[in-house]
N, C-alpha and C positions, 0 to 999 in steps of 0.2 A: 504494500500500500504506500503510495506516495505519498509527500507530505511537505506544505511549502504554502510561502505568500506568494499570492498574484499580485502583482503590481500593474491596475490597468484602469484605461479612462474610458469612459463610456458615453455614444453620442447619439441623439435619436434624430430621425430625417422624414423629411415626407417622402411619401413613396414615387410622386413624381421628380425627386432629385437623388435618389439613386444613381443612374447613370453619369451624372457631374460628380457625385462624390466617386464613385469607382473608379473613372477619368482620371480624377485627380491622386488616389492613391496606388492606380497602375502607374503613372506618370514619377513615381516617388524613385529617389534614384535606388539603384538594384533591387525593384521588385519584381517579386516569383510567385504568379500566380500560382496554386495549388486547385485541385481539381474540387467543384461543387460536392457537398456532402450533404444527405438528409437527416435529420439529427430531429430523432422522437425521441423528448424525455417527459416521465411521469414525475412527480414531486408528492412526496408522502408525509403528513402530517396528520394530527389528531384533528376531530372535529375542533376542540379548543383551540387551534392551530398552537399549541404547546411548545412544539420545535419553533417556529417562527419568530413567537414572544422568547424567545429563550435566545436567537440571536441564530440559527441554524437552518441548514434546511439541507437536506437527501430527498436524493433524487434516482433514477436510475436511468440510461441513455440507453437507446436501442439504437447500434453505429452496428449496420450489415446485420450479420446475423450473432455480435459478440454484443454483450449489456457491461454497462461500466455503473457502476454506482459511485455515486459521491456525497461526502458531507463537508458541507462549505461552513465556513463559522465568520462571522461578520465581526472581523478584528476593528482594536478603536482607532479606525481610517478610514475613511470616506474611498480612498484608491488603492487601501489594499486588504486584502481578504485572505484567510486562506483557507484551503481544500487538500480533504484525505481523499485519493481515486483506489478503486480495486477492480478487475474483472470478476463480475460473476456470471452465476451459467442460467442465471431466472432473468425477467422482468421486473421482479419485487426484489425488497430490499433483502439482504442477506445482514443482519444485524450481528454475524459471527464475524462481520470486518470492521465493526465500528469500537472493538473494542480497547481500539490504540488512538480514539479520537477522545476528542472535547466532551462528543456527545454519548459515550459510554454512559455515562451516569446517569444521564435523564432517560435515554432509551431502557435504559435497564429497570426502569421501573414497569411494574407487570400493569398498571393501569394504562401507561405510555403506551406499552405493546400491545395489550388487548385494544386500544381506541385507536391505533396508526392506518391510514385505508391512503389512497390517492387522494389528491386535493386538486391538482387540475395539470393539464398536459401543456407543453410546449411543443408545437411542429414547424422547425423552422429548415430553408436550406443556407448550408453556411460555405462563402466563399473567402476564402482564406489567400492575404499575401505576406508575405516574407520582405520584409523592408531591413536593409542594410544601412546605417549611417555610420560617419567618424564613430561618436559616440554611443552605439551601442546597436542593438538587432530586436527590431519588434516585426509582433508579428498583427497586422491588420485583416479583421475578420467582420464581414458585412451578415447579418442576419437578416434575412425575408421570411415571414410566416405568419404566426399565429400562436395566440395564448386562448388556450380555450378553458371555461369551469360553469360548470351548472349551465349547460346550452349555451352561455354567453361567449363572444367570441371577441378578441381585441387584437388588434394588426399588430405585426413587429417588424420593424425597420429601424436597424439599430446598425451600428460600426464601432465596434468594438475594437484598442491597441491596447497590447499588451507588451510589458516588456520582458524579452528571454533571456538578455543579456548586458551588459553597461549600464552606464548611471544613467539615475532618473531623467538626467536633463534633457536625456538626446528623446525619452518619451514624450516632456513637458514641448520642446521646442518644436516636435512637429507635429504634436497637437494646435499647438497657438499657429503654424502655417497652413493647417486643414482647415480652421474654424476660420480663417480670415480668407479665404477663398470657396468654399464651399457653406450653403447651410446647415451646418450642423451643427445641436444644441447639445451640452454637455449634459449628464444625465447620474445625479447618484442614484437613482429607482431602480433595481437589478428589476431582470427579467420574473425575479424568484418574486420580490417584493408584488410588482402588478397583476399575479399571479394570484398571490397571495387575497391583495383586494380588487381583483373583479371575483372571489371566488367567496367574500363577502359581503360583495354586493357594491363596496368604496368606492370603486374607483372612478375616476372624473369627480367625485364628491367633493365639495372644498373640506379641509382638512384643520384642525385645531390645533395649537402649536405641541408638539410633544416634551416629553421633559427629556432631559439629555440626563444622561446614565452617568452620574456623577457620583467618589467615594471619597472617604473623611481622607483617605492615604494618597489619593490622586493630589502631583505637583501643579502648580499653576498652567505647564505649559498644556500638558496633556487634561486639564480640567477646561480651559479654553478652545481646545482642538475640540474635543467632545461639542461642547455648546453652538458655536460654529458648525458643525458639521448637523450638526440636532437644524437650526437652523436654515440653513442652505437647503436642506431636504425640504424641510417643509415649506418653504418657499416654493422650489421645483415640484412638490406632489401637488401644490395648489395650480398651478399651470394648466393642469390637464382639465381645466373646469371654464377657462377665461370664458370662452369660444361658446357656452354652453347658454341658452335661454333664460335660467337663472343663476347665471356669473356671478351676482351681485355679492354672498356671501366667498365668494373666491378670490374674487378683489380684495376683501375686507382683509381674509383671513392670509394672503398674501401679501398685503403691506403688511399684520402686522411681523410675518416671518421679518421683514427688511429690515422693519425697527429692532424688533430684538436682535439680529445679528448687528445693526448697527452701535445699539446699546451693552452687546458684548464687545464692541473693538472698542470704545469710550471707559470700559468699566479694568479692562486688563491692556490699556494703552502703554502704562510703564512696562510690561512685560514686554509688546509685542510691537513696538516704534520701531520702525524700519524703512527704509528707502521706500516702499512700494506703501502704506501705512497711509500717508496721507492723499493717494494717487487710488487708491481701492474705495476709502472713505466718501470720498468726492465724487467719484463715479455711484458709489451706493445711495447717497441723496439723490442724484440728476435721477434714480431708478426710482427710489421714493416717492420724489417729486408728483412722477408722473402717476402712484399709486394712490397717492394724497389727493390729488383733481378728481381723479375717479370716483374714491372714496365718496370725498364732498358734494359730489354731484349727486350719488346714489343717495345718500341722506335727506339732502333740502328736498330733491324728490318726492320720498320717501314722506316730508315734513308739510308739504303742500297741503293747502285744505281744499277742499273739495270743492266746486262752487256753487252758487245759489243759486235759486229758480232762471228758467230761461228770461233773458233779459242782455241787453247789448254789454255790461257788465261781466256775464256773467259769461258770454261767448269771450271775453279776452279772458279768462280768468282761465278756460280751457284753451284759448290759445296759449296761456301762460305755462300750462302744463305741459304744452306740447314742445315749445320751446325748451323747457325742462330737460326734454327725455330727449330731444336732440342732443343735446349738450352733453348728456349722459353718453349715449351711445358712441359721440364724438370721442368725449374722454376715453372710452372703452377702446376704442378702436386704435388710440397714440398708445396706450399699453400695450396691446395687442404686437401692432407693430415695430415698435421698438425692441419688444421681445424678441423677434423674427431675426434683427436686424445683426449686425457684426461688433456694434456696442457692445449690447448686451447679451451676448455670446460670449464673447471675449470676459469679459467683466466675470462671469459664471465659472471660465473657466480659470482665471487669472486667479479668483477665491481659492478655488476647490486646492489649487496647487500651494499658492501661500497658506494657506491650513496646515497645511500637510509637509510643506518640505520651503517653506516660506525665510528667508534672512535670517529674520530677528529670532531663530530656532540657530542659528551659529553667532551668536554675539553674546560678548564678557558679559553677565548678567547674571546674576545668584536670585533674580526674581523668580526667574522660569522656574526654579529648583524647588521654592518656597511649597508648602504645604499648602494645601489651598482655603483651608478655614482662618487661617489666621490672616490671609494676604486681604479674602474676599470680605471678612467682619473688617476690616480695616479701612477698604473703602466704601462698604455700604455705608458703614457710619459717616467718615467723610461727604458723600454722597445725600444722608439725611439730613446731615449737619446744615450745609449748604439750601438745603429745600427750606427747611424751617425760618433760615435766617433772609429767604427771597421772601416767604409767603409771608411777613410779617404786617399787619393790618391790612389785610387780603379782604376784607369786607369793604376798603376804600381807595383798593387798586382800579386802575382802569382795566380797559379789555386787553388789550396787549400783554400788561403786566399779568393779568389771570392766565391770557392761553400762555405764556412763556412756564406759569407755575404749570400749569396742565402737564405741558412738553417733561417737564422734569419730575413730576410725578409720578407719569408716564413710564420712563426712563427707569427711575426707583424701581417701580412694581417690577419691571420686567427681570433688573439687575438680580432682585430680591428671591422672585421666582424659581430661579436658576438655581436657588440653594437649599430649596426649603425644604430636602428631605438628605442634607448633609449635617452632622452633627458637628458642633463645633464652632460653625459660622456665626452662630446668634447666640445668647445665654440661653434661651429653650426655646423650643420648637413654638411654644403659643407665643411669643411678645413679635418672634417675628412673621407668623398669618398673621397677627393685629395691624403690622404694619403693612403688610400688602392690602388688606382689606381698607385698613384708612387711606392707601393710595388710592385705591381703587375707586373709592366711594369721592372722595375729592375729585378722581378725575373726572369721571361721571357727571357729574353734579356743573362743574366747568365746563366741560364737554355740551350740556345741555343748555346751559346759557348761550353758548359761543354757534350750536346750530341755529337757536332762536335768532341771535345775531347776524347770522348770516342770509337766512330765512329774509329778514325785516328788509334789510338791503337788498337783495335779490329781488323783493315784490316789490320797494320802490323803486328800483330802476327800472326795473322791465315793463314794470305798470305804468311810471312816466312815459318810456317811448312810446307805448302802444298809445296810451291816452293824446299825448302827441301827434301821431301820426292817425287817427281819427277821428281826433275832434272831438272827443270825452274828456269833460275831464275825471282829474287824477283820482278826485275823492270821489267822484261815483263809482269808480272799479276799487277801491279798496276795500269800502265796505261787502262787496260783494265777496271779497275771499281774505276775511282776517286770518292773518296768520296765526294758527294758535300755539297759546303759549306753553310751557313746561306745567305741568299740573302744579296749579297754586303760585305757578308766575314765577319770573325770574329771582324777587324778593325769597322765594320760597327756596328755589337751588340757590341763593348764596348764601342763605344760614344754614344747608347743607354742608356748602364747601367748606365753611367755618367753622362748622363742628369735626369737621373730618380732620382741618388743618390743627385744630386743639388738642383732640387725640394725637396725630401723628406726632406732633411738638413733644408731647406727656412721655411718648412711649419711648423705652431707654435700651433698643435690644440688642444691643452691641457693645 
């Protein structure tokens, strides 16, 4: 049984760009096409999907008439994995080969074995090149087919490089020359993973942010990798939903993937400032940015009142709406496409590699080494410190001054989050959920005044031009669709935000 990291990046395509990317990596200098393969594999887990949550997944390949089975263990890297291979003489798994892997232990439980059945099939054909550089020999393999589970069926087009031999760089380097001439989108999702949820019904679904798999003995650098890496995913898993009818939770749940990875490079910046650090960051705002418009569009939307009986009022009121949902759709569409685009391709994949094999992982620095409960209580507190002393007479800030506390409230919860089931970081597990809840509730609460706000201006300008440009005026169309307010008025969410900000002030969890 074999035994060993994959070190390999993973890019997915539409299937009318196949032949441009194949072009392009027959064109790579000394590549050796290898003859098309048909590659049926089963994938076996418990209904629970037990292997899955455990970080694993076996499978068995039917290549000619010989069966390989494998058990892949998802090591903490985003690009590299590794896999136990054996020949056996079945279709099913042979669990007398697994007993020099990871997964010995869980399989060997008699409830595991009694509940193990297939879970859903991969048929793909795979074309395979041998790419020779100075630095190093990958081998570049194109996937065409299908992932099938419970009658549901989902395409694959995927381009898979792997490295055989030499350093990472000569991988990294002609990845970033594939992505900048060809459409291809870098992809942490394995095959195993989509697999996984279309076989629960997930997939395309937008997605909630996950907790990244964090331990009290994890050093800063590798407690940051993890988090990063937790997020990037969820980011990418959200993707598969933009394009969908109802996107709108995809969108949502997709900025917030950006913010928390952005509020992870804010939170471990002493650790991980490096040449490329503020060049990533920059580019993750311009991404934001565009996730931010969207957001806010689907909101005030969302915020819109209804209009009043028919009456020439109340016909702008629905052209108001409609105006709306252009706007929306518009925004929808600059994400969409910017996704598509060589920015933000490059950006995705420029991440995945800085995570992973990034500078500031070879620079003099005893921070990376640190323990991570002591590094991360040290700047949450910093971190609160700072909030407490911005939001100070926060009942008599203006609007700016409130969404600025929002943004960093914001920030907090997320930073906060990331830790909340490591011991260590907070004096006990309850003062600091008090504090993510007082975050939460303050942001909320800001958050709800600041739609209001934007609501008001939105229906006065819009309702100007139209009244404007008809010969209404202004005050006959407003009352037709007042905007309505936060339950119990704006007065009411800021002695929310104020009680919220009182608490957080109190609480000492660091």
């Amino acid at each position: 049984m074999a035994a060993g990291p994959e070190i390999e990046l993973k890019f997915l395509f539409a299937e009318r760009d196949l032949a441009k990317a194949k072009s392009l990596v027959a064109a790579a200098s000394g590549a050796r096409n290898a003859t098309p393969q048909r590659l049926r594999t089963i994938y076996f887990d418990t209904p629970n999907q037990d292997l899955w949550n455990h970080g694993f997944t076996l499978r068995v390949r039917a290549i000619g008439e010989s069966h390989v089975q494998t058990v892949k263990w998802i090591a903490p890297s985003g690009i590299q994995r590794y896999e136990w291979e054996a020949v056996i003489g079945r279709p099913e798994p042979d669990l007398g080969h697994i007993k020099n892997t990871p997964l010995a232990r869980l399989a060997g439980k008699p409830s595991i074995r009694r509940a193990m059945r297939p879970a859903f099939e991969v048929d793909i054909e795979r074309t395979s090149f041998m790419l020779e550089t100075g630095a190093g020999r990958i081998e570049a393999s194109f996937d065409q087919g299908a992932i099938e589970a419970n009658g549901e069926k989902l395409g694959v087009h995927e381009l898979e490089l792997e490295l055989n031999s030499g350093d990472r760089s000569a991988l990294f380097d002609l990845a970033r020359a594939f992505v900048s001439q060809a459409p291809l989108h870098p992809s942490l999702i394995s095959k195993a993973e989509r697999g996984h949820l279309l076989a629960g019904g997930a997939w395309g679904r937008a997605a909630k942010g996950a907790k990244p798999r964090l331990a009290k003995d994890m050093t800063c650098q590798r407690a940051f990798q993890e988090i990063c890496r937790t997020c990037l995913h969820d980011f990418q898993l959200n993707l598969q939903g933009l394009e969908k009818s109802d996107n709108v939770e995809a969108f949502h749940q997709g900025r917030i993937a950006i913010r928390r990875l952005r509020a992870a490079m804010a939170l471990f910046k002493p650790v991980v400032f490096d040449i490329a650090y503020r060049s990533l960051r920059d580019e993750l705002k311009w991404l934001s940015g565009l996730f931010g418009a969207a957001r806010d569009l689907d909101v005030l939307r969302a915020n819109l009142p209804p209009p009043a009986p028919e009456d020439q009022a109340s016909m702008r009121a629905r052209e108001l709406a409609g105006d709306c949902e252009v706007k929306c759709l518009r925004a929808h569409q600059a994400v969409v496409e910017a996704l598509g685009g060589e920015r933000a391709r490059t950006l995705q994949l420029d991440l995945a590699v800085w995570i992973d094999d990034g500078r500031w992982q070879r620079q003099s620095s005893g921070i990376a080494e640190e323990p991570i409960p002591r590094y991360a209580g040290a700047r949450l507190r910093e971190r609160r410190g700072k909030l407490v002393k911005q939001g100070a007479g926060l009942a008599k800030l203006g609007s700016d001054a409130r969404h600025r506390i929002r943004i960093q409230a914001k920030k907090l919860r997320y930073m906060a989050e990331f830790f909340v089931d490591v011991p260590g970081v907070a004096k006990d597990h309850k003062r600091l959920n008090e504090l993510i809840d007082c975050c939460e509730m303050l942001q909320a609460a800001l958050g709800a005044i600041r739609d209001e706000e934007a609501l008001v201006e939105f229906m006065e300008n819009e309702v100007g031009m139209g009244a404007a440009a008809n010969g209404v005026a202004k005050t006959a169309i407003l009352p037709a669709c007042p905007p309505p307010r936060p339950k119990g008025g704006i007065a009411k969410e800021l002695r929310k935000a104020v009680r919220s900000y009182s608490k957080l002030a109190a609480i000492e969890p660091f």
